[in-house]
MOPAC internal coordinates of N, CA, C and O (Angstrom, degrees):
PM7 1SCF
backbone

  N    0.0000 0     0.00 0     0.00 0    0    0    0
  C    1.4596 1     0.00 0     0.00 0    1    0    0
  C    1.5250 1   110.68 1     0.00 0    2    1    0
  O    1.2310 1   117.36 1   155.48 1    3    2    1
  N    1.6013 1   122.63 1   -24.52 1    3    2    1
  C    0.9255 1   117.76 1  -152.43 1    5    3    2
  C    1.5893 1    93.79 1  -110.70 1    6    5    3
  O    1.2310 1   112.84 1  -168.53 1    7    6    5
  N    1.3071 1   131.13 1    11.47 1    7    6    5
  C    1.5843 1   137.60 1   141.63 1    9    7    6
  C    1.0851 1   115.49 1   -63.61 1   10    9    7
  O    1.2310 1   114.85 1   118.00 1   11   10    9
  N    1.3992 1   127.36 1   -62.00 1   11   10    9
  C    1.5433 1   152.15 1   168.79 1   13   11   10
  C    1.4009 1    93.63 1   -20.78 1   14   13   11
  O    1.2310 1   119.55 1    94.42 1   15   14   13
  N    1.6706 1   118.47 1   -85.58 1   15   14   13
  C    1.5335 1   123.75 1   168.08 1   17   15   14
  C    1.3323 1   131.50 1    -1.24 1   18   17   15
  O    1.2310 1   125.98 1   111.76 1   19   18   17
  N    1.4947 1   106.10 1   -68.24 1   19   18   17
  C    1.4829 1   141.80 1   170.56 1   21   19   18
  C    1.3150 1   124.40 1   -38.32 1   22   21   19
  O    1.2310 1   136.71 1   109.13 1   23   22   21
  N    1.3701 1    85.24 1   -70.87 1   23   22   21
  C    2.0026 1   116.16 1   151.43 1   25   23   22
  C    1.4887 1    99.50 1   -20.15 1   26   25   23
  O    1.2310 1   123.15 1    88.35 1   27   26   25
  N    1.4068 1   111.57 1   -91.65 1   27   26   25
  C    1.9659 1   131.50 1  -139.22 1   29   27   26
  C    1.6380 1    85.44 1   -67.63 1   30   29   27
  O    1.2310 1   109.80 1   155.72 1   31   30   29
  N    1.7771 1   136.74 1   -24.28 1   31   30   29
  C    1.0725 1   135.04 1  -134.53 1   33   31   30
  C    1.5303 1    96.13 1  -108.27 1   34   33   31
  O    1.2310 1   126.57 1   145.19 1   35   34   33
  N    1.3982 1   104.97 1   -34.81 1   35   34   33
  C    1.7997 1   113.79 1   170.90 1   37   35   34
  C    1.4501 1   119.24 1   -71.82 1   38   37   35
  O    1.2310 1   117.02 1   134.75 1   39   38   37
  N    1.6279 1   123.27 1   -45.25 1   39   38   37
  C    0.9081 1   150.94 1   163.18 1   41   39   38
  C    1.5652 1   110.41 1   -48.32 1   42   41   39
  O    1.2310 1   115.29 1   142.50 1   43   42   41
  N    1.2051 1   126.54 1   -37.50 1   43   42   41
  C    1.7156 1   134.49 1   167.74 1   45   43   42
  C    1.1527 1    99.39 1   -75.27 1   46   45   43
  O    1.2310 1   105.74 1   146.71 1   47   46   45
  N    1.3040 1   144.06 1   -33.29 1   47   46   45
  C    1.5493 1   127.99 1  -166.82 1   49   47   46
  C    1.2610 1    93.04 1   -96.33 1   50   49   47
  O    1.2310 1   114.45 1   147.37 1   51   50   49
  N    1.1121 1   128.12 1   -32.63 1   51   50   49
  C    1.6770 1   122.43 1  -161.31 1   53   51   50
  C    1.6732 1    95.09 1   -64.51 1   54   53   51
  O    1.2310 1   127.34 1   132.00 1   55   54   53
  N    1.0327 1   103.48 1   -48.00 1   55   54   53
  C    1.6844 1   124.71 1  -157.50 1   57   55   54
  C    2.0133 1   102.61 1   -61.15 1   58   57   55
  O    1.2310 1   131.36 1   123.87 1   59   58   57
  N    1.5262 1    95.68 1   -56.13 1   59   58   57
  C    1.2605 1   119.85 1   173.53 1   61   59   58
  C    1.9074 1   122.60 1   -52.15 1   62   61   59
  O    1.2310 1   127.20 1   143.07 1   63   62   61
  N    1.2023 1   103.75 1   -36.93 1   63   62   61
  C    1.3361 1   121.37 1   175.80 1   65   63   62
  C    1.6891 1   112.43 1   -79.03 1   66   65   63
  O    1.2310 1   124.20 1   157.72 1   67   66   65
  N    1.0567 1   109.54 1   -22.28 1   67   66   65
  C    1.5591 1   135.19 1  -163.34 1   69   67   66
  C    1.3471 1    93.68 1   -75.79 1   70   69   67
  O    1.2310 1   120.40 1   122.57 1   71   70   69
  N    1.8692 1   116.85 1   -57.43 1   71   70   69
  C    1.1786 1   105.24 1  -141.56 1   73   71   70
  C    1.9493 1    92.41 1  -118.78 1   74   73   71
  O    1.2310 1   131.91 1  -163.86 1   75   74   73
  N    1.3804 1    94.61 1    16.14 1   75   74   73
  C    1.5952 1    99.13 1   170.96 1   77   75   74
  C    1.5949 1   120.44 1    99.61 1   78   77   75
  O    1.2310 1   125.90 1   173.02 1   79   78   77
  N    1.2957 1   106.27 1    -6.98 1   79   78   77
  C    1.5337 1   117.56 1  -179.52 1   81   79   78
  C    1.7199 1   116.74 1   -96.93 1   82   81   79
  O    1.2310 1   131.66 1   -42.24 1   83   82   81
  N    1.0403 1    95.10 1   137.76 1   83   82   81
  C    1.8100 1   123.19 1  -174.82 1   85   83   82
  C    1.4519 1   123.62 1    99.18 1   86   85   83
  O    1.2310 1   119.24 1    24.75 1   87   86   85
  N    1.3068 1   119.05 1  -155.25 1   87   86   85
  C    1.5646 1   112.87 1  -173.21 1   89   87   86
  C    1.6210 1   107.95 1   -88.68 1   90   89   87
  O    1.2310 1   109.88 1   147.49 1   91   90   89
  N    1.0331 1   136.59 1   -32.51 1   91   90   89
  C    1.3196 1   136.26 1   162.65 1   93   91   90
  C    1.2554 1   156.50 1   -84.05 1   94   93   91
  O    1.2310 1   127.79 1  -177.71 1   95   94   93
  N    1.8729 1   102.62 1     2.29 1   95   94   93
  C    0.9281 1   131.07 1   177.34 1   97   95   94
  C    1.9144 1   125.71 1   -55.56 1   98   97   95
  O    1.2310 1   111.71 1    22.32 1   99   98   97
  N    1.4673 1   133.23 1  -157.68 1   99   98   97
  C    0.7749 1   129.63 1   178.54 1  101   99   98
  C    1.2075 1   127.01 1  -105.77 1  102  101   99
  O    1.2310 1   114.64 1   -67.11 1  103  102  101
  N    1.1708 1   127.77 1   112.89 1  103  102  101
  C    1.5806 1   130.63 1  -143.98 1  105  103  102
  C    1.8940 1   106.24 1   -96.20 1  106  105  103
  O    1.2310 1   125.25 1   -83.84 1  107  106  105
  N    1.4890 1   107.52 1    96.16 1  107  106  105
  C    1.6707 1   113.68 1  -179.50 1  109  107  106
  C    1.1894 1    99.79 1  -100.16 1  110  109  107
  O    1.2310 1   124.91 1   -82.69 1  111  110  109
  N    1.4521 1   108.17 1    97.31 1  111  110  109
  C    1.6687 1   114.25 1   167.37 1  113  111  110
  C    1.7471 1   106.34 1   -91.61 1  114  113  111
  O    1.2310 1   126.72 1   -39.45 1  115  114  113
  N    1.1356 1   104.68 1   140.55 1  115  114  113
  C    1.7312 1   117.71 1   176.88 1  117  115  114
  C    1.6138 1    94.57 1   -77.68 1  118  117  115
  O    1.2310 1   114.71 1   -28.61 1  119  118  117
  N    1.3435 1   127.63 1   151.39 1  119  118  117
  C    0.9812 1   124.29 1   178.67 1  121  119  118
  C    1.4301 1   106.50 1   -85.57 1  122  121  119
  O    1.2310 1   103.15 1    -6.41 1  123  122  121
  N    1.0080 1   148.55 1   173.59 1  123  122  121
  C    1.5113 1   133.99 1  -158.94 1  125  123  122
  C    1.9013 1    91.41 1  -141.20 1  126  125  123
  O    1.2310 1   121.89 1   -69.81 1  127  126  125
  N    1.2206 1   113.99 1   110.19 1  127  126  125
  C    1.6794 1   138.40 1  -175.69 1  129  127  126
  C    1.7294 1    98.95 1   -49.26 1  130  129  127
  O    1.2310 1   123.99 1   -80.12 1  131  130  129
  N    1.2364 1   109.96 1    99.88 1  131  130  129
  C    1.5861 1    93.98 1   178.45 1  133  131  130
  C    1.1852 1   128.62 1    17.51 1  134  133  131
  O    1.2310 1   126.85 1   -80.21 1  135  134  133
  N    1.7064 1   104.42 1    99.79 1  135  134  133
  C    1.4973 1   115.86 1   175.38 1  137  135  134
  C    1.2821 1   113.61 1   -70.74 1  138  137  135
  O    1.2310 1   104.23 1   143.49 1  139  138  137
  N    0.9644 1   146.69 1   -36.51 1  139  138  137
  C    1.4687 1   159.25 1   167.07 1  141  139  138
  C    1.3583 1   106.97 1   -44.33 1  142  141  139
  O    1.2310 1   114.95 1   136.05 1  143  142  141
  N    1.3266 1   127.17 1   -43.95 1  143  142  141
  C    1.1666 1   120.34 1   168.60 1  145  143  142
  C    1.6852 1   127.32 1  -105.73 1  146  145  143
  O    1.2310 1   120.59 1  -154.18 1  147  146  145
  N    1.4508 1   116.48 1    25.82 1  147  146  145
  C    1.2006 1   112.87 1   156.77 1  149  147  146
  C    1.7783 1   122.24 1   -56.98 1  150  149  147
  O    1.2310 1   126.49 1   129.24 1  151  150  149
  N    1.2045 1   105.13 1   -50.76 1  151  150  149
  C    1.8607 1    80.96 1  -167.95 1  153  151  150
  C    1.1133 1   122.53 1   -63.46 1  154  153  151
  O    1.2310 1   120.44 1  -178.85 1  155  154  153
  N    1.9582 1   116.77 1     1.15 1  155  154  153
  C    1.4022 1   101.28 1  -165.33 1  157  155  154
  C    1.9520 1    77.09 1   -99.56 1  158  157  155
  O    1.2310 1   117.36 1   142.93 1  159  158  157
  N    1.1918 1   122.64 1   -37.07 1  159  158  157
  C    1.6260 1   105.57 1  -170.70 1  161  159  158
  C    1.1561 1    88.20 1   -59.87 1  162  161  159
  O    1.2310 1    94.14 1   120.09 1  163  162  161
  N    1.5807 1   162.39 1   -59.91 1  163  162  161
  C    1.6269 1   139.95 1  -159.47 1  165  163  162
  C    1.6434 1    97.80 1   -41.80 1  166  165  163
  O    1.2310 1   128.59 1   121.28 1  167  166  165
  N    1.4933 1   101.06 1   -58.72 1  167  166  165
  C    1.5163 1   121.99 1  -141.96 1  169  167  166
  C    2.0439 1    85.59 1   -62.18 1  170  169  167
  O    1.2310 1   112.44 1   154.15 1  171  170  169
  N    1.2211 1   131.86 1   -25.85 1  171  170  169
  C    1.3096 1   146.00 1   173.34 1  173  171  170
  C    1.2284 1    94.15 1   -64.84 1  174  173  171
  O    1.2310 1   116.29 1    84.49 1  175  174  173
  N    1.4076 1   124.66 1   -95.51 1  175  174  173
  C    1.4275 1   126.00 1  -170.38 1  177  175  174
  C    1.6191 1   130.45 1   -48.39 1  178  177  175
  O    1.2310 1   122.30 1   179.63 1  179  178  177
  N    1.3126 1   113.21 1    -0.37 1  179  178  177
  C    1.4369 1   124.53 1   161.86 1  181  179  178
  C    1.6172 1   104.22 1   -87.40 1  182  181  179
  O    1.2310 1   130.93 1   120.07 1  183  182  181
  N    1.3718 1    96.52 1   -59.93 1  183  182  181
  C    1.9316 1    92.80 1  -171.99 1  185  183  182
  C    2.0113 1    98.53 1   -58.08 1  186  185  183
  O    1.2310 1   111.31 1   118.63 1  187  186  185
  N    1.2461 1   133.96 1   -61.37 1  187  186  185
  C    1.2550 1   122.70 1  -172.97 1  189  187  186
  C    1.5951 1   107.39 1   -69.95 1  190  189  187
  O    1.2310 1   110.98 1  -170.32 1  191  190  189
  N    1.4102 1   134.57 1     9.68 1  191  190  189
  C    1.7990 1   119.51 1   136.02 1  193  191  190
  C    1.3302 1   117.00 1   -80.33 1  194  193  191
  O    1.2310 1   117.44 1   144.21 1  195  194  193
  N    1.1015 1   122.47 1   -35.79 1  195  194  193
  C    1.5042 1   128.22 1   164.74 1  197  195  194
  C    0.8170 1   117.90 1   -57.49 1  198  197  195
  O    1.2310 1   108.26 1   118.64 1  199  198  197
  N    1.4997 1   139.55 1   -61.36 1  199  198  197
  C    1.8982 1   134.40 1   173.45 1  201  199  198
  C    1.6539 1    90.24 1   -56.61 1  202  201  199
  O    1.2310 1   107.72 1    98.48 1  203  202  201
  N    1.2439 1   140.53 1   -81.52 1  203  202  201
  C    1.4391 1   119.69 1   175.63 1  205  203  202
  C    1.6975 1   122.99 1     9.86 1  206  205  203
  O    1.2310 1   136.27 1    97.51 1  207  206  205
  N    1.4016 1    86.11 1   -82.49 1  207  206  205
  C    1.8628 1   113.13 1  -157.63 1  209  207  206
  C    1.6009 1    93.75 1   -60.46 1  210  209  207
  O    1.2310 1   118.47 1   142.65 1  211  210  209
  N    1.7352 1   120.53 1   -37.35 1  211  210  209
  C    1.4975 1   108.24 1   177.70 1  213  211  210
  C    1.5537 1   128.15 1   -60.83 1  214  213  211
  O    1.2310 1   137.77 1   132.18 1  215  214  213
  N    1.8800 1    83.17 1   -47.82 1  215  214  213
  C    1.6587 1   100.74 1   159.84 1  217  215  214
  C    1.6714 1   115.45 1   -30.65 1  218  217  215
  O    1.2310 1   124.24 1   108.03 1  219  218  217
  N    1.1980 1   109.47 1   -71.97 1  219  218  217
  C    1.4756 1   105.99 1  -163.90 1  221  219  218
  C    1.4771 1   105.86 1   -79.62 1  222  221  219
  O    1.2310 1   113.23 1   155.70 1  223  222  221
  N    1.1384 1   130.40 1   -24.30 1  223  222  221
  C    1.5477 1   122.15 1   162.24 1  225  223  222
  C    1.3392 1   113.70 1   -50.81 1  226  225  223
  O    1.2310 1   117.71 1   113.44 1  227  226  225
  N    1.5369 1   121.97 1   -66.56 1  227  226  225
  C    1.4626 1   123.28 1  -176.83 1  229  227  226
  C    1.6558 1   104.86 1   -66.87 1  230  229  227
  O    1.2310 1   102.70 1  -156.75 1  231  230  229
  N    1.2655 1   149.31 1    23.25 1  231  230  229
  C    1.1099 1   121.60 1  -175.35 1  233  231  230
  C    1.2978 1   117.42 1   -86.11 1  234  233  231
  O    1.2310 1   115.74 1   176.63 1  235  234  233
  N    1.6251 1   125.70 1    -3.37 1  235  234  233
  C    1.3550 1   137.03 1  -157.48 1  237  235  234
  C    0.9927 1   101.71 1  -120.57 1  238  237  235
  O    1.2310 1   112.28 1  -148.00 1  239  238  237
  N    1.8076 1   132.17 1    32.00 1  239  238  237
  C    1.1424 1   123.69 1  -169.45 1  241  239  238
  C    1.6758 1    99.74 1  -151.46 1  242  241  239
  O    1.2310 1   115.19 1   -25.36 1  243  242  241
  N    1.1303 1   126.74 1   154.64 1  243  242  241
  C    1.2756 1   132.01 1  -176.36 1  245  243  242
  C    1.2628 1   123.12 1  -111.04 1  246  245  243
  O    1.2310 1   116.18 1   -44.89 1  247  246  245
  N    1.2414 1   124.86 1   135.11 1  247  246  245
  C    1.9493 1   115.48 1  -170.70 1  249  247  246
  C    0.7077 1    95.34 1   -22.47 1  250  249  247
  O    1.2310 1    85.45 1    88.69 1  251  250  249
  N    1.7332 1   170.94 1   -91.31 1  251  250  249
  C    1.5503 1   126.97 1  -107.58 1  253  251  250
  C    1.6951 1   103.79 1  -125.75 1  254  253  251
  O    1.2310 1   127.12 1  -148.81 1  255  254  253
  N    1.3187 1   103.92 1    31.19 1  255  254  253
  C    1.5570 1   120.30 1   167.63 1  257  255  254
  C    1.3568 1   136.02 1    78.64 1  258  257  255
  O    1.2310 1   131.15 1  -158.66 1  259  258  257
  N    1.1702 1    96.08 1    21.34 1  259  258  257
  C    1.5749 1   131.77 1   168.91 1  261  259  258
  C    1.4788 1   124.28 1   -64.43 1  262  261  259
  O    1.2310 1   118.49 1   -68.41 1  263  262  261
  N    1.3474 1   120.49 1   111.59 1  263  262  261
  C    1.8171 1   116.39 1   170.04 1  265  263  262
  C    1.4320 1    91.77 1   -54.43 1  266  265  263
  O    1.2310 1   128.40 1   -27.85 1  267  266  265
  N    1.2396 1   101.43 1   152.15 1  267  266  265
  C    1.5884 1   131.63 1   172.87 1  269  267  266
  C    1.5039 1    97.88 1  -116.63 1  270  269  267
  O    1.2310 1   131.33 1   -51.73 1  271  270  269
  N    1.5627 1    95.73 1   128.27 1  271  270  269
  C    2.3621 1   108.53 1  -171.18 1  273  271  270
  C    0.9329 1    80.01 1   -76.92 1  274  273  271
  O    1.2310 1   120.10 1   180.00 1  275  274  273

């Protein structure tokens, strides 16, 4: 019985290591796109949803702020 054990217990790490889980497994780090310059790409992708969202707010309106029929 106490092969059997052994068995299911090798077979869990093998399995586990395989698919990236536990302490010894296989470590897939994403490379991370210039860290140094993340806050200004956030600080980018906030201002270009915002010019967006104005974009499509003002589109029904004409320089001097007029609905267009």
């Amino acid at each position: 019985m106490l092969k059997h054990y052994y068995r299911l217990v090798y077979w869990k790490r093998r399995i586990g290591r395989a698919l990236g889980s536990g302490r010894r497994g296989p470590r897939r780090h994403r490379p991370r796109l210039a860290p140094h310059l993340q806050p200004f790409l956030v600080f980018g992708a906030l201002v270009a949803i915002a010019v967006a969202a104005s974009a499509l707010a003002g589109a029904g309106y004409d320089d001097f702020g007029w609905a267009r029929p």
